[in-house]
N, CA, C and O atoms as CSV, one atom per row, in Angstrom:
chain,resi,resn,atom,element,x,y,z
A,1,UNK,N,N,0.844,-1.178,0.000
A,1,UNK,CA,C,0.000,0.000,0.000
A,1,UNK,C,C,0.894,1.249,0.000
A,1,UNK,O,O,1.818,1.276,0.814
A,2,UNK,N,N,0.689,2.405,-0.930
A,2,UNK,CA,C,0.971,3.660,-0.785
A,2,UNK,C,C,0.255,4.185,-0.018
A,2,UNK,O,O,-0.821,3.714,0.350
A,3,UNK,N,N,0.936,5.683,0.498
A,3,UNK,CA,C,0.338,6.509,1.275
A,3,UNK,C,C,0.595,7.980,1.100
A,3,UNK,O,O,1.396,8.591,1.808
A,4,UNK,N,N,-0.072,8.502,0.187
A,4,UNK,CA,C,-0.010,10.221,0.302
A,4,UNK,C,C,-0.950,10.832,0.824
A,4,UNK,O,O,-1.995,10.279,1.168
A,5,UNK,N,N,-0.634,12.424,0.994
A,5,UNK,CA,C,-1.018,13.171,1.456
A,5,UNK,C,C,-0.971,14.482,0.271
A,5,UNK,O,O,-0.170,14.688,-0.640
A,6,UNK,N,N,-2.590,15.498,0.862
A,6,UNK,CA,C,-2.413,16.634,-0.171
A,6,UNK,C,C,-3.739,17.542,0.421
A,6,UNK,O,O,-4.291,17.189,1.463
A,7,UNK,N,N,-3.943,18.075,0.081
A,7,UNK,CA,C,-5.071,19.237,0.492
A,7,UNK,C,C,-5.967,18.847,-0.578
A,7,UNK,O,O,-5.817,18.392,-1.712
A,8,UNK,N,N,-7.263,19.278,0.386
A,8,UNK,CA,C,-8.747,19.433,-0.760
A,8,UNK,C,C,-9.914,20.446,-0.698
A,8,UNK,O,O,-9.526,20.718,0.438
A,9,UNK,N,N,-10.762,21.091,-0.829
A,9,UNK,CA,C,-11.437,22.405,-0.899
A,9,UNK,C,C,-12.842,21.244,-0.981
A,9,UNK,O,O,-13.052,20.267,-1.701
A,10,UNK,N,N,-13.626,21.894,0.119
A,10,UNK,CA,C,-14.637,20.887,0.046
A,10,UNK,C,C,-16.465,21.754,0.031
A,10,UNK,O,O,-16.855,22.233,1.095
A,11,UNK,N,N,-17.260,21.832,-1.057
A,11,UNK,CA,C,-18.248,22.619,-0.615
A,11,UNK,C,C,-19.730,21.710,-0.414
A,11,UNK,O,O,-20.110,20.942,-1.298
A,12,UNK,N,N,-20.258,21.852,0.470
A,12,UNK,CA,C,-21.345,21.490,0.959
A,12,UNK,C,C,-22.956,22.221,0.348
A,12,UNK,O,O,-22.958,23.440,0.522
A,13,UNK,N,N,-24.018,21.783,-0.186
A,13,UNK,CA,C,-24.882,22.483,-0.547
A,13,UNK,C,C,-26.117,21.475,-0.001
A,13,UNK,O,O,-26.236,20.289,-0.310
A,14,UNK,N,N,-26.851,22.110,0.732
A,14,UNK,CA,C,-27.965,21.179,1.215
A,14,UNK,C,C,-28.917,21.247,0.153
A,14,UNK,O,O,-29.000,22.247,-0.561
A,15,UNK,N,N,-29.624,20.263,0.012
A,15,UNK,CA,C,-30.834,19.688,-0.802
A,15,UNK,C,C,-32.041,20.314,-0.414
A,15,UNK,O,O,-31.994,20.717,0.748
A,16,UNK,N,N,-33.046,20.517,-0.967
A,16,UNK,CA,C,-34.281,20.329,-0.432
A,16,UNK,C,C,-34.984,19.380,0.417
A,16,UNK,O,O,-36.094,19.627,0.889
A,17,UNK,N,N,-34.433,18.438,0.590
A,17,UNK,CA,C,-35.014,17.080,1.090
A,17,UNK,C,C,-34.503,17.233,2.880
A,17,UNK,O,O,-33.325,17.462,3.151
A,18,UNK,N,N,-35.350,17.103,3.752
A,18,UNK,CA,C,-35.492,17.300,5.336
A,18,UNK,C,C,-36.040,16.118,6.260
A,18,UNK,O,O,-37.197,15.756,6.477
A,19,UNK,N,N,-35.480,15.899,6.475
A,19,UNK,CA,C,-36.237,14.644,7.599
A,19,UNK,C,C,-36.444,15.328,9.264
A,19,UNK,O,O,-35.561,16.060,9.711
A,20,UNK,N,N,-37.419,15.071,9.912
A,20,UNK,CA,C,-37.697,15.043,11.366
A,20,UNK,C,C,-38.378,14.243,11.687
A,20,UNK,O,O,-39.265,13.754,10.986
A,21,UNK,N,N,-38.039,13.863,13.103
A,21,UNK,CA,C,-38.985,13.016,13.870
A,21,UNK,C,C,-39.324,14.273,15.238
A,21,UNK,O,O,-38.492,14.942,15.850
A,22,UNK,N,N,-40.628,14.262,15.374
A,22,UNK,CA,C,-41.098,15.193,16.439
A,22,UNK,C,C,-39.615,16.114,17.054
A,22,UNK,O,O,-38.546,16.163,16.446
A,23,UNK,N,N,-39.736,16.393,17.608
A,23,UNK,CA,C,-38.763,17.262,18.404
A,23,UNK,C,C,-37.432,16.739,18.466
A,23,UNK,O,O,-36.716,17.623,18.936
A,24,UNK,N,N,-36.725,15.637,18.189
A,24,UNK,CA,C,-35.831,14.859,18.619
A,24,UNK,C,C,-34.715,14.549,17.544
A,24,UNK,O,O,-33.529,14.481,17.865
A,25,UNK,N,N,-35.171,14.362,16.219
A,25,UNK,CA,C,-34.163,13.908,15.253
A,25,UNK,C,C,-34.134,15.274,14.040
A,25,UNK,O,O,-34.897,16.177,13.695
A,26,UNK,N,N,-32.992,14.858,13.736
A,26,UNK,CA,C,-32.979,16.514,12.121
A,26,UNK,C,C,-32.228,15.627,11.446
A,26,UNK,O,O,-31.668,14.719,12.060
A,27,UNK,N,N,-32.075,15.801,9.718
A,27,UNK,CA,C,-31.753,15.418,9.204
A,27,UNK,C,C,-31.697,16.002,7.949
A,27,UNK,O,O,-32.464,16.952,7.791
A,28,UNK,N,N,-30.870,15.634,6.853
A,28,UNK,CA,C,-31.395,16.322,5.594
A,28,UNK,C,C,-30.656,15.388,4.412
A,28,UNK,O,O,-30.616,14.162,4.508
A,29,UNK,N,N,-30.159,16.021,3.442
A,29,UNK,CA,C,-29.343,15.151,2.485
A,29,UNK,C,C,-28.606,16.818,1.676
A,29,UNK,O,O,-29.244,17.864,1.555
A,30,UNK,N,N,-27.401,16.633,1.314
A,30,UNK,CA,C,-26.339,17.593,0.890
A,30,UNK,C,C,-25.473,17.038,-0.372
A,30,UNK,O,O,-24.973,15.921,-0.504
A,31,UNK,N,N,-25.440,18.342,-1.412
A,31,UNK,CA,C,-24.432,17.737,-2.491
A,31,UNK,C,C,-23.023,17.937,-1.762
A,31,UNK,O,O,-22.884,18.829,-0.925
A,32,UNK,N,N,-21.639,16.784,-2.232
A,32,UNK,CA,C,-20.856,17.465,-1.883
A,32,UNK,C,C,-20.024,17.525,-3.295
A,32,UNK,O,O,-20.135,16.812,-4.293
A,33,UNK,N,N,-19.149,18.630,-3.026
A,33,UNK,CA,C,-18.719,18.853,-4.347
A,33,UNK,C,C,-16.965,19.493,-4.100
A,33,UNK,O,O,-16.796,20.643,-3.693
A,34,UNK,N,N,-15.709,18.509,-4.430
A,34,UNK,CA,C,-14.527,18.465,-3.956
A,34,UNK,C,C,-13.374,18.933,-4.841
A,34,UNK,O,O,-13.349,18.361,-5.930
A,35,UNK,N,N,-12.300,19.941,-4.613
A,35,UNK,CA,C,-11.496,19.622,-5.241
A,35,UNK,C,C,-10.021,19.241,-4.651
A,35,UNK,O,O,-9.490,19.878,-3.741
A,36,UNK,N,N,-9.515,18.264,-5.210
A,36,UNK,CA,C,-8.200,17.673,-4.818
A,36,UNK,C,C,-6.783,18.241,-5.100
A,36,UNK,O,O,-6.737,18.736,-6.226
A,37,UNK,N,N,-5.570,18.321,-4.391
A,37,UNK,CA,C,-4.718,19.215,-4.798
A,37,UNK,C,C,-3.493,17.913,-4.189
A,37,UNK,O,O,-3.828,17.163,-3.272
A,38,UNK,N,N,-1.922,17.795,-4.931
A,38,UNK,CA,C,-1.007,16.768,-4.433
A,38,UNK,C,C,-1.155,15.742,-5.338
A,38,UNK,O,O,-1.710,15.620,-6.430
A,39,UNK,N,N,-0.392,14.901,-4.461
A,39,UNK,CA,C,-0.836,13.662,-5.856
A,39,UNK,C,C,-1.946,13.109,-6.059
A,39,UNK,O,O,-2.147,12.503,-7.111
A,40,UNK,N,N,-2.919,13.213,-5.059
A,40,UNK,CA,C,-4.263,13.079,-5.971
A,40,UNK,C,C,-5.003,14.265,-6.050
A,40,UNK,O,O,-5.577,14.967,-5.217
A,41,UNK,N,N,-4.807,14.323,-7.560
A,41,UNK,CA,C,-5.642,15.740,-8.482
A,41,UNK,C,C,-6.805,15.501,-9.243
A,41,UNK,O,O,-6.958,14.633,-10.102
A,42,UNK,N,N,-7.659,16.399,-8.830
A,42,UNK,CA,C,-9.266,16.246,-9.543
A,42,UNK,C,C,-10.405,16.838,-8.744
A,42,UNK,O,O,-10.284,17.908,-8.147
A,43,UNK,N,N,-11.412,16.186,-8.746
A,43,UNK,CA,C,-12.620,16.526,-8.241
A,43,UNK,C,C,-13.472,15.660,-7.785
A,43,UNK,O,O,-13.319,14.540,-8.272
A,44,UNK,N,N,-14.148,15.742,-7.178
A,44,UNK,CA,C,-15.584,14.406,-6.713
A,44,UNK,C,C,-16.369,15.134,-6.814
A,44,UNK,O,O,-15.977,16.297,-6.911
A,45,UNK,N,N,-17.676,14.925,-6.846
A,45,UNK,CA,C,-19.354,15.093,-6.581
A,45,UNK,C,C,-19.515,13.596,-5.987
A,45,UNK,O,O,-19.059,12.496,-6.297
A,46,UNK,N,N,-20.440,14.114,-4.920
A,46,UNK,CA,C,-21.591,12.763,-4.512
A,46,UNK,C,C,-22.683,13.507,-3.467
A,46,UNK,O,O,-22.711,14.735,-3.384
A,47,UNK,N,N,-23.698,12.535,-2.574
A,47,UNK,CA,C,-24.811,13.126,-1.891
A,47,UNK,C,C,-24.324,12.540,-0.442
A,47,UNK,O,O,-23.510,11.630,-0.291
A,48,UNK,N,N,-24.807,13.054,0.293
A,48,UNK,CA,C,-24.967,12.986,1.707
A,48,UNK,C,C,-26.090,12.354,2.370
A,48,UNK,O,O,-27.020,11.920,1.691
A,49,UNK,N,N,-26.091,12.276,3.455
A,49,UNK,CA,C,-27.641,11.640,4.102
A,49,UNK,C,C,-26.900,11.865,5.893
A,49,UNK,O,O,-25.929,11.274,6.366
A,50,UNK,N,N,-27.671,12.780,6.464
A,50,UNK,CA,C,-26.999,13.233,7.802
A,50,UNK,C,C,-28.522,13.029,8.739
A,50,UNK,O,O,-29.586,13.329,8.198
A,51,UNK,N,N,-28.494,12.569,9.971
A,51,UNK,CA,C,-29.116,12.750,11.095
A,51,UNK,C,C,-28.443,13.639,12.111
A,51,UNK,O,O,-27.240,13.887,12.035
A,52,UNK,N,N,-29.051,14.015,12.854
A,52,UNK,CA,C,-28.592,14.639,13.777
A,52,UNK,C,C,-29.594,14.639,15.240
A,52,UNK,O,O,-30.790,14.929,15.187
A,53,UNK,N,N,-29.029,14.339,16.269
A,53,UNK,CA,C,-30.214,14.900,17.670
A,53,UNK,C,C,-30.602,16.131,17.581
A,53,UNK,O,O,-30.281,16.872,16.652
A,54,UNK,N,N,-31.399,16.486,18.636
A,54,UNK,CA,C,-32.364,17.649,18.917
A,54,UNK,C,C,-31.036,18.465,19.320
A,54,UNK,O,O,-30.830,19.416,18.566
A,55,UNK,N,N,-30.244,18.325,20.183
A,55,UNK,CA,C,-29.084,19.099,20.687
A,55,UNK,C,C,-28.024,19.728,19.529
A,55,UNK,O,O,-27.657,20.903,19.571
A,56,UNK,N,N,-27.574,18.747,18.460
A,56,UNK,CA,C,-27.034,19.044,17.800
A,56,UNK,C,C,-25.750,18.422,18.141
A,56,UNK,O,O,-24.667,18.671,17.613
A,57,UNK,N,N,-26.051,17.370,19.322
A,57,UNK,CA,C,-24.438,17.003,19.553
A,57,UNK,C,C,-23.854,15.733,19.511
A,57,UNK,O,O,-22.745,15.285,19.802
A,58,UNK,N,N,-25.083,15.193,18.992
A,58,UNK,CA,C,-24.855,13.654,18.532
A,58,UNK,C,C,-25.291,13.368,17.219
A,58,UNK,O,O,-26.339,13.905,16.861
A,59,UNK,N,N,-24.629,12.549,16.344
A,59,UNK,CA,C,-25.435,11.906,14.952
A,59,UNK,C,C,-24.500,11.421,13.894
A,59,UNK,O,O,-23.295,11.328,14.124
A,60,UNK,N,N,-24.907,11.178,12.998
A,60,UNK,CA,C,-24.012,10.679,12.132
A,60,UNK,C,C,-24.268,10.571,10.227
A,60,UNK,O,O,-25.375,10.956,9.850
A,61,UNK,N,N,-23.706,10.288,9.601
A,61,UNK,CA,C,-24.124,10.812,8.078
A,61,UNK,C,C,-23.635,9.412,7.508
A,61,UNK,O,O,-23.037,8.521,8.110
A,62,UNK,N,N,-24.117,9.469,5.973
A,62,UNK,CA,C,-23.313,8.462,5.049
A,62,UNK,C,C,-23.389,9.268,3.898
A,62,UNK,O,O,-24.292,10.072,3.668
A,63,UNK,N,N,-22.039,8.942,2.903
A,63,UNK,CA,C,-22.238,9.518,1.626
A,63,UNK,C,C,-21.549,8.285,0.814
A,63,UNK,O,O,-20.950,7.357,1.357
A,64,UNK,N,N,-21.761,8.457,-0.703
A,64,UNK,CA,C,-20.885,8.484,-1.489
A,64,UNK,C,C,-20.448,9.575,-2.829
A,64,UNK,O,O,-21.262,10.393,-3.258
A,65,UNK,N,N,-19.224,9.453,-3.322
A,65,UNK,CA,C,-18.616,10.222,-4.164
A,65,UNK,C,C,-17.818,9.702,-5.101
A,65,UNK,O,O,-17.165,8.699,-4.813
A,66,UNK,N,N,-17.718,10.295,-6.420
A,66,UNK,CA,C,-17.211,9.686,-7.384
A,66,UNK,C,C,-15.946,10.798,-7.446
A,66,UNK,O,O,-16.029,12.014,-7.617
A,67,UNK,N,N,-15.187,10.272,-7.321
A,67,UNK,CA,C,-13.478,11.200,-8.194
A,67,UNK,C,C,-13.181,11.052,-9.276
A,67,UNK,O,O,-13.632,9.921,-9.457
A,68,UNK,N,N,-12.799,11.304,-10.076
A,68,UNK,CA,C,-12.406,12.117,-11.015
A,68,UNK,C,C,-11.249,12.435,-11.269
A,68,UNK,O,O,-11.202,13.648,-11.064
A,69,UNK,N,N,-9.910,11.953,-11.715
A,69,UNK,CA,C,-8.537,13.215,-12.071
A,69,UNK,C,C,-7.566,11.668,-11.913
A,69,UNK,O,O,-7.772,10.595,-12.479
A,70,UNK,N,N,-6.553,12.014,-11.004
A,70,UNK,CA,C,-5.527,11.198,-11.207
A,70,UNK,C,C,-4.508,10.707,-9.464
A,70,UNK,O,O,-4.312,11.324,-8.417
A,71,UNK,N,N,-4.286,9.940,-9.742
A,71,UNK,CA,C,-3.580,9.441,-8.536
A,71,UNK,C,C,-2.138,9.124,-8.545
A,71,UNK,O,O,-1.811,7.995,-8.910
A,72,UNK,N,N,-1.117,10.083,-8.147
A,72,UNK,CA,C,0.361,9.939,-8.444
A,72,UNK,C,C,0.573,9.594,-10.082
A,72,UNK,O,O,1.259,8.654,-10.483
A,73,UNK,N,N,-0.194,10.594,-10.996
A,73,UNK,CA,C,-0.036,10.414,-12.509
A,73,UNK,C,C,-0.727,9.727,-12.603
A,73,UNK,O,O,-0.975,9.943,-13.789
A,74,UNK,N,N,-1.545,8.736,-12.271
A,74,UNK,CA,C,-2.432,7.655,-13.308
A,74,UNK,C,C,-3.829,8.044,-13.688
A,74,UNK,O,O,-4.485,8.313,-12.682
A,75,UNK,N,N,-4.229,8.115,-14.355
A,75,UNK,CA,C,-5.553,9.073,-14.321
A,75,UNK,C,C,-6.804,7.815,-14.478
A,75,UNK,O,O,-6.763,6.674,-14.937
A,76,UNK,N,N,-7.657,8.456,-13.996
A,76,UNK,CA,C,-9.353,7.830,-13.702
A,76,UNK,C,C,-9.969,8.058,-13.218
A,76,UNK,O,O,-9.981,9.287,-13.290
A,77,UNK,N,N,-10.959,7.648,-12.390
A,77,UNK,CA,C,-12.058,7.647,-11.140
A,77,UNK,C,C,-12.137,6.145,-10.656
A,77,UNK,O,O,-11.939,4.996,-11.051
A,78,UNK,N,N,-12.522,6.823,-9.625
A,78,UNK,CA,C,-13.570,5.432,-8.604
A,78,UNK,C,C,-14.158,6.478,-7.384
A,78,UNK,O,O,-14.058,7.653,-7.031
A,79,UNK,N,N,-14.844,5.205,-6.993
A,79,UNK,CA,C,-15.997,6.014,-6.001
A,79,UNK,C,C,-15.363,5.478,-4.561
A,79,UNK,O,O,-14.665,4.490,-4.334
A,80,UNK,N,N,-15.844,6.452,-3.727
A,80,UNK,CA,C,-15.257,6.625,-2.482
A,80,UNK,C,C,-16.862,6.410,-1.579
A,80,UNK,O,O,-17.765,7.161,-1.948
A,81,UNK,N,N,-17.128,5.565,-0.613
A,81,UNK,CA,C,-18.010,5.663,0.403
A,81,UNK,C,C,-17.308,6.347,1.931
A,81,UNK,O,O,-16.110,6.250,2.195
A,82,UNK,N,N,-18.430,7.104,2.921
A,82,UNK,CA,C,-18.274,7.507,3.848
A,82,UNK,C,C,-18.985,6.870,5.109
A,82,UNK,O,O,-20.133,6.670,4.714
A,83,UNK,N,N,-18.901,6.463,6.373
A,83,UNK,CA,C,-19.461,6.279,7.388
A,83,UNK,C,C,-19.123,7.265,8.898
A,83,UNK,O,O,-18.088,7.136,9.552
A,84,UNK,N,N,-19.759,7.817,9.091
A,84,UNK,CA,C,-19.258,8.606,9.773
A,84,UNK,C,C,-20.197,9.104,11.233
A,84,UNK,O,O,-21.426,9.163,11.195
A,85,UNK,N,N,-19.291,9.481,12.642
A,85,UNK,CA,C,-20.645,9.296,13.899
A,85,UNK,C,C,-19.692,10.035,14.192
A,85,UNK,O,O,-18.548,10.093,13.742
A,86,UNK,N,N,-20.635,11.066,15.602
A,86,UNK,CA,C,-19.971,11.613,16.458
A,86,UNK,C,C,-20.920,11.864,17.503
A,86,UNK,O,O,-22.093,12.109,17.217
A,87,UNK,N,N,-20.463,11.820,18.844
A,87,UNK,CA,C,-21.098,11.747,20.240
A,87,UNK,C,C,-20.144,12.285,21.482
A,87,UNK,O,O,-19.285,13.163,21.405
A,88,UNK,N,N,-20.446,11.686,22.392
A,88,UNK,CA,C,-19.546,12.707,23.419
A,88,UNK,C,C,-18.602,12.151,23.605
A,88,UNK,O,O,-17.878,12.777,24.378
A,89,UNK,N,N,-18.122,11.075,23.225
A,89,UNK,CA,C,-17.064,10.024,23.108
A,89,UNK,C,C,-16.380,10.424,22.042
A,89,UNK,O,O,-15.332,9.793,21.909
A,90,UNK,N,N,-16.593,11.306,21.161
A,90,UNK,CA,C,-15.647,11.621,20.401
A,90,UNK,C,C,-16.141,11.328,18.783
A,90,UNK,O,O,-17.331,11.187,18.500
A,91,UNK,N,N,-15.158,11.265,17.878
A,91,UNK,CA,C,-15.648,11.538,16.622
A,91,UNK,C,C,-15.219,10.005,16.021
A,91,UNK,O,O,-14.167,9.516,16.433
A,92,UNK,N,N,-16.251,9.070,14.800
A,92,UNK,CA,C,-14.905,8.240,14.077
A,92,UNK,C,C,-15.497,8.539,12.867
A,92,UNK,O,O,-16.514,9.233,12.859
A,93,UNK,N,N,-14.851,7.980,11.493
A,93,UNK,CA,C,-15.255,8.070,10.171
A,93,UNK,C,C,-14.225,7.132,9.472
A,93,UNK,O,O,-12.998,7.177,9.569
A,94,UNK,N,N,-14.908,6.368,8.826
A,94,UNK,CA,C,-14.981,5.246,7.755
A,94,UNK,C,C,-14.823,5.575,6.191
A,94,UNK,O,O,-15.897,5.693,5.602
A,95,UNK,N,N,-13.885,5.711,5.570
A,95,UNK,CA,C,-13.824,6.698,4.114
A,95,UNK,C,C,-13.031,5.375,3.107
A,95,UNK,O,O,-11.936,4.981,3.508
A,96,UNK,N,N,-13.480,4.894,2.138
A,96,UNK,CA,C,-12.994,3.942,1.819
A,96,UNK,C,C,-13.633,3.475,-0.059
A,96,UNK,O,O,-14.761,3.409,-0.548
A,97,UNK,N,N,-12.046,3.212,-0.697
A,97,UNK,CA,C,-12.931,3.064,-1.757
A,97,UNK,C,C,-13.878,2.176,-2.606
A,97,UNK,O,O,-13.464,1.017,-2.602
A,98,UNK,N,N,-14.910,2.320,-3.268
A,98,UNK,CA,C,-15.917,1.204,-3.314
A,98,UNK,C,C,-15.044,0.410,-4.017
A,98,UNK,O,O,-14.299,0.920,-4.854
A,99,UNK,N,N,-15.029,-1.302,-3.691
A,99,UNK,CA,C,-14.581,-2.237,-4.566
A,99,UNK,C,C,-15.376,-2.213,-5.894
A,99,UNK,O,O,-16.588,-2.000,-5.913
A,100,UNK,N,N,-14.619,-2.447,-7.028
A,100,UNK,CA,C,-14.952,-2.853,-8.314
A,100,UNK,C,C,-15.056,-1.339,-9.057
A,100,UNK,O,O,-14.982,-1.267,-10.283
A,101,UNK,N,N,-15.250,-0.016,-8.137
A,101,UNK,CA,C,-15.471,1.296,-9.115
A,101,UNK,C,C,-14.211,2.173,-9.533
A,101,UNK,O,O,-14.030,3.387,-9.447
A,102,UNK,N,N,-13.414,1.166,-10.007
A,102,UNK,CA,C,-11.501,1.900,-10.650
A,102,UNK,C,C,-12.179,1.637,-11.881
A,102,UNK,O,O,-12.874,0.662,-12.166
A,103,UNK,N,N,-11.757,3.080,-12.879
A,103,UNK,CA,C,-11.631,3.052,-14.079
A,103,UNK,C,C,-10.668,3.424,-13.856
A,103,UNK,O,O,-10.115,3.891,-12.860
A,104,UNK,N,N,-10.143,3.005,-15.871
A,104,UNK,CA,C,-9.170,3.899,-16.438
A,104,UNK,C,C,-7.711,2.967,-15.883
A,104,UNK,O,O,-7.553,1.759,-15.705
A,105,UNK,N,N,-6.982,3.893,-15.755
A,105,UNK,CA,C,-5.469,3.565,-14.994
A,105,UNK,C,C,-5.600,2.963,-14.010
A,105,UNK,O,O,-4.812,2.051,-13.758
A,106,UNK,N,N,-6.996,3.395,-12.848
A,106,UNK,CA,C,-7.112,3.182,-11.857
A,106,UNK,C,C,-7.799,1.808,-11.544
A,106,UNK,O,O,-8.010,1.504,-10.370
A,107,UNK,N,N,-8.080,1.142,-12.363
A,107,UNK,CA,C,-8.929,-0.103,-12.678
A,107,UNK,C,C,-8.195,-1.067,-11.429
A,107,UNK,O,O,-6.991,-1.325,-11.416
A,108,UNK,N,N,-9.101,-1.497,-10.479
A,108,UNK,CA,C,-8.893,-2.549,-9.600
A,108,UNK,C,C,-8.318,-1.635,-7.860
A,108,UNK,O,O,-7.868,-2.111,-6.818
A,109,UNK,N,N,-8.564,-0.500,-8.195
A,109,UNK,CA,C,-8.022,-0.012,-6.962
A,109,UNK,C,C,-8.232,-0.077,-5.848
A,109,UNK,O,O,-9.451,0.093,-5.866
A,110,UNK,N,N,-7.971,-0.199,-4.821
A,110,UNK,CA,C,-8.282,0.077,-3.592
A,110,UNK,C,C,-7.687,0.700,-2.420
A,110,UNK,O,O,-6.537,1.109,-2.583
A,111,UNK,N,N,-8.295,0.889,-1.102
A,111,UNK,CA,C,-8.096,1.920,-0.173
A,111,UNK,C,C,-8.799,2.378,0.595
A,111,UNK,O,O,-10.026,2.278,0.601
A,112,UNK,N,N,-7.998,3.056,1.499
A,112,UNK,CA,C,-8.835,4.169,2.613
A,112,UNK,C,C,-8.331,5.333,2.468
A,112,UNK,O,O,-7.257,5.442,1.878
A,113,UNK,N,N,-9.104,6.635,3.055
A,113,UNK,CA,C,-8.784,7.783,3.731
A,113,UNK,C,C,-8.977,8.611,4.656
A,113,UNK,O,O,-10.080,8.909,5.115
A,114,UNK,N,N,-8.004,9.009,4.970
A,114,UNK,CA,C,-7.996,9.793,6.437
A,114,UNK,C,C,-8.740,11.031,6.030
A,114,UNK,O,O,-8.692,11.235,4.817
A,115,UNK,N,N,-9.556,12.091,6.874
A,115,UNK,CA,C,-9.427,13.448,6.463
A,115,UNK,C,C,-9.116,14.157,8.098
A,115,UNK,O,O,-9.605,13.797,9.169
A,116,UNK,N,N,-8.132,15.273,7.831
A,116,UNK,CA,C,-7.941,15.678,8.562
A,116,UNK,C,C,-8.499,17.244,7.914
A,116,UNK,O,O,-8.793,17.611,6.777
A,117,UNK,N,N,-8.465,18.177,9.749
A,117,UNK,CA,C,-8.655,19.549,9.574
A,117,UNK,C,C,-8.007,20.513,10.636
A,117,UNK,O,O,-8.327,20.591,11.822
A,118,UNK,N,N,-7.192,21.114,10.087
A,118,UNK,CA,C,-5.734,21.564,10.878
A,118,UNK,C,C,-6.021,23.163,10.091
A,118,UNK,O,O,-5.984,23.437,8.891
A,119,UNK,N,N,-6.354,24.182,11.452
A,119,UNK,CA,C,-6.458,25.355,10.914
A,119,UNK,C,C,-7.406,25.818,9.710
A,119,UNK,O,O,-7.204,26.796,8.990
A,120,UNK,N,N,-8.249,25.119,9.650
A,120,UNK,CA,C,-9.233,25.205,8.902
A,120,UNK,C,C,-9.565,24.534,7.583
A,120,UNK,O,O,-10.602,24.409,6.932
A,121,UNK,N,N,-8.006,24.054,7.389
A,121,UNK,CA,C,-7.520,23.397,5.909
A,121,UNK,C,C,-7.941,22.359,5.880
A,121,UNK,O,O,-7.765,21.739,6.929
A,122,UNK,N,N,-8.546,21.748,4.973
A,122,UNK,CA,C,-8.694,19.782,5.032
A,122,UNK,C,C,-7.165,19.207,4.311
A,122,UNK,O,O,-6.685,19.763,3.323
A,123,UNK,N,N,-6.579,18.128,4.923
A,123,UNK,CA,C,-5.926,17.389,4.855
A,123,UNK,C,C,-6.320,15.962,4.126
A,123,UNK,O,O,-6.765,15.414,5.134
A,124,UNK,N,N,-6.460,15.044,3.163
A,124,UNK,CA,C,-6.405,13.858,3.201
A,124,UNK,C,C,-4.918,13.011,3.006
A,124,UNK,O,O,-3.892,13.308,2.393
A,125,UNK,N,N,-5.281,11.883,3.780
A,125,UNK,CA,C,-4.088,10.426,4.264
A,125,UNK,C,C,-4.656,9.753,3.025
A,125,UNK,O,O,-5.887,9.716,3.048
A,126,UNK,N,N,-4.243,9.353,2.233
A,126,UNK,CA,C,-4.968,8.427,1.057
A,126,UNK,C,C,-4.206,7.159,1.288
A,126,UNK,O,O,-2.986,7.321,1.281
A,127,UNK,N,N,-4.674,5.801,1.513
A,127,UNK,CA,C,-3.607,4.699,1.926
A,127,UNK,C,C,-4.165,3.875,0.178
A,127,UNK,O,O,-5.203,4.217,-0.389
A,128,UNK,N,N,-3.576,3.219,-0.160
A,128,UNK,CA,C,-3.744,2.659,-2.000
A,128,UNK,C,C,-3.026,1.789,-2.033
A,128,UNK,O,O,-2.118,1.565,-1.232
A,129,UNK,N,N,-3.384,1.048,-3.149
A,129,UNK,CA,C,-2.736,0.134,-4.015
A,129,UNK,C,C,-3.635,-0.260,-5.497
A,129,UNK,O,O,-4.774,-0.709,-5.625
A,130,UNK,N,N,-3.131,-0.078,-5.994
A,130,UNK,CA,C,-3.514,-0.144,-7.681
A,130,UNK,C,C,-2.676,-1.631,-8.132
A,130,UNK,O,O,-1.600,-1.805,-7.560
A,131,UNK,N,N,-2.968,-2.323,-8.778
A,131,UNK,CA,C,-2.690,-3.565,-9.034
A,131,UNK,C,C,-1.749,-3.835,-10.307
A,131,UNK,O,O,-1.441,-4.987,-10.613
């Protein structure tokens, strides 16, 4: 497995679509829409799906996203899924790429990623192997 690192610009646009349960749950669904900078260069789009408590201090989301561009020169896409929770215990997230969705160069790929946020910047850990 490789492992780089690089910055990404990430914008969020909520949907029309809202979920509640009486007083207690919020929810909605969000485009996200990415661009990648380092050795992996390009872009993603995908949708969101977020709950949240009444407080605002517990809940958790799922997405997926398709990339776009290139990985240390090889160029293609594949799709990336998200799992992601946070509570008073702290935060985790699950970022990982879908088996079987490598085109191109990228055909057969797989992986995880980290995202970090340091000063406001997003960070991704991309861990890989291309076959």
């Amino acid at each position: 497995m490789e492992k780089i690192t690089g910055t990404f610009e990430v914008r969020l646009t909520p949907q029309d679509v809202s979920y509640s349960h009486g007083t207690t749950l919020h929810g909605g669904r969000l485009n996200i829409d990415k661009t990648f900078e380092g050795p992996l260069s390009g872009s993603s789009h995908g949708e969101m799906l977020s709950m949240l408590d009444a407080g605002r201090s517990a809940g958790g989301y799922v997405a997926v996203e398709i990339f776009e561009g290139s990985v240390n020169g090889k160029s293609g896409s594949f799709a990336l899924q998200h799992y992601g929770k946070t509570d008073s215990t702290g935060q985790s997230l699950i970022l990982e790429v879908v088996p079987g969705t490598g085109e191109g160069d990228l055909r057969g790929i797989r992986g995880s990623m980290n995202i970090r946020i340091e000063s406001k910047q997003h960070f991704y850990d991309f861990e890989f192997a291309i076959p």
